[in-house]
N, C-alpha and C positions, 0 to 999 in steps of 0.2 A: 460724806463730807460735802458742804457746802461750797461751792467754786465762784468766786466772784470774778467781774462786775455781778450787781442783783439790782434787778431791776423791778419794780414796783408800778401799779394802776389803782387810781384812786375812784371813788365812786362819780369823779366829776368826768374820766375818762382821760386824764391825766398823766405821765408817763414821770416817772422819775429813774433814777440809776444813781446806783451807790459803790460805791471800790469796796468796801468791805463790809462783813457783818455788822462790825460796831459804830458804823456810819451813817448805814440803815438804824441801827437799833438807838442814836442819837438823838436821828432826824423826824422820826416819827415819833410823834408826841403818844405815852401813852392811853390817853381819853380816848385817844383819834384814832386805833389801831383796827376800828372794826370798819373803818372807811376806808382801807386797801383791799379792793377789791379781785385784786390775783396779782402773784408775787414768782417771780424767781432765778433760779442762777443762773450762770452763766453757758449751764450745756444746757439750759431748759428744764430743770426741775423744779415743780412747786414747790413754795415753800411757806411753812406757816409762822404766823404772827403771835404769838400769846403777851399775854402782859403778866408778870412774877413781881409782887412787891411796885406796882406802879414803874417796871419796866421791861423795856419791849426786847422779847424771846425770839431768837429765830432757830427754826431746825426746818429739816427738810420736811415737806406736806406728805398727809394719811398714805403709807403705803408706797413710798415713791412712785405713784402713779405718772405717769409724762403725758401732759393735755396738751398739747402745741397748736392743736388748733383756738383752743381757748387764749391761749398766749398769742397766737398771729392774729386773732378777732381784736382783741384791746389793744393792740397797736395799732392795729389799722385805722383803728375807731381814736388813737389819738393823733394819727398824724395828719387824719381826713377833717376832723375838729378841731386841733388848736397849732395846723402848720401849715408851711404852705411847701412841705415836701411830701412826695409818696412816698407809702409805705414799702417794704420791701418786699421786694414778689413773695408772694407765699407759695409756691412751686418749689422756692430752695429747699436741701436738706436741714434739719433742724441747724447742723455746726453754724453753717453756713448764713440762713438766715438772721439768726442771733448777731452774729459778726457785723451784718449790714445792718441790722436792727442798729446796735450801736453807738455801727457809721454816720449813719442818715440822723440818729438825734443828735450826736455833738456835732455836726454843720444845720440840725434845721431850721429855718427863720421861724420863731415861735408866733403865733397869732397875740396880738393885745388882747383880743376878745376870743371865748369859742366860737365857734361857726354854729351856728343853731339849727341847719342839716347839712347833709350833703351834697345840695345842689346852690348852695349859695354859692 
């Protein structure tokens, strides 16, 4: 079963968050569904995108496999490009990080622009 919040990474490095399945499955257009480039809920499961009749499917990704490192990579890569908050230690437990993942995007001051690396 899918656990919301679900949080989503776009191919621009982008970070979005959704309360519910059919939130997500609104907000994502689906022409544009192969431009999320890692998805998931709320304890850290992947989770996959399909498009059914010109609308966006969500279930839990291949095998409930758990990549958290891949999920703590594309956050860090959006809060180091388009915030100007850190990311959340990636040392925490999966619960845990998730939680300040969260935290940290509903107060981060978002950039106008992305940062075009990381030393700007």
């Amino acid at each position: 079963m899918i656990e919301p919040p679900l949080i989503t990474f776009d191919d621009d490095q982008y970070m979005y968050v959704y309360e519910s399945v059919e939130s997500l499955s609104m907000s994502v257009e689906w022409p544009f569904v192969d431009e999320v480039v890692g998805a998931y809920d709320a304890r850290g499961f992947p989770l996959r995108l399909d498009v059914v009749n010109e609308v966006v499917t969500v279930d839990i990704g291949v095998a409930s496999i758990l990549d958290h490192h891949r999920m703590r990579a594309l956050a860090d890569q959006f809060f180091r490009l388009w915030t100007y908050t850190a990311a959340p230690d990636p040392t925490l437990a999966t619960d845990q990080y998730i939680q300040e993942l969260l935290r940290r995007y509903r107060v981060a001051k978002i950039r106008r622009r992305k940062r075009k690396s990381a030393t700007q």
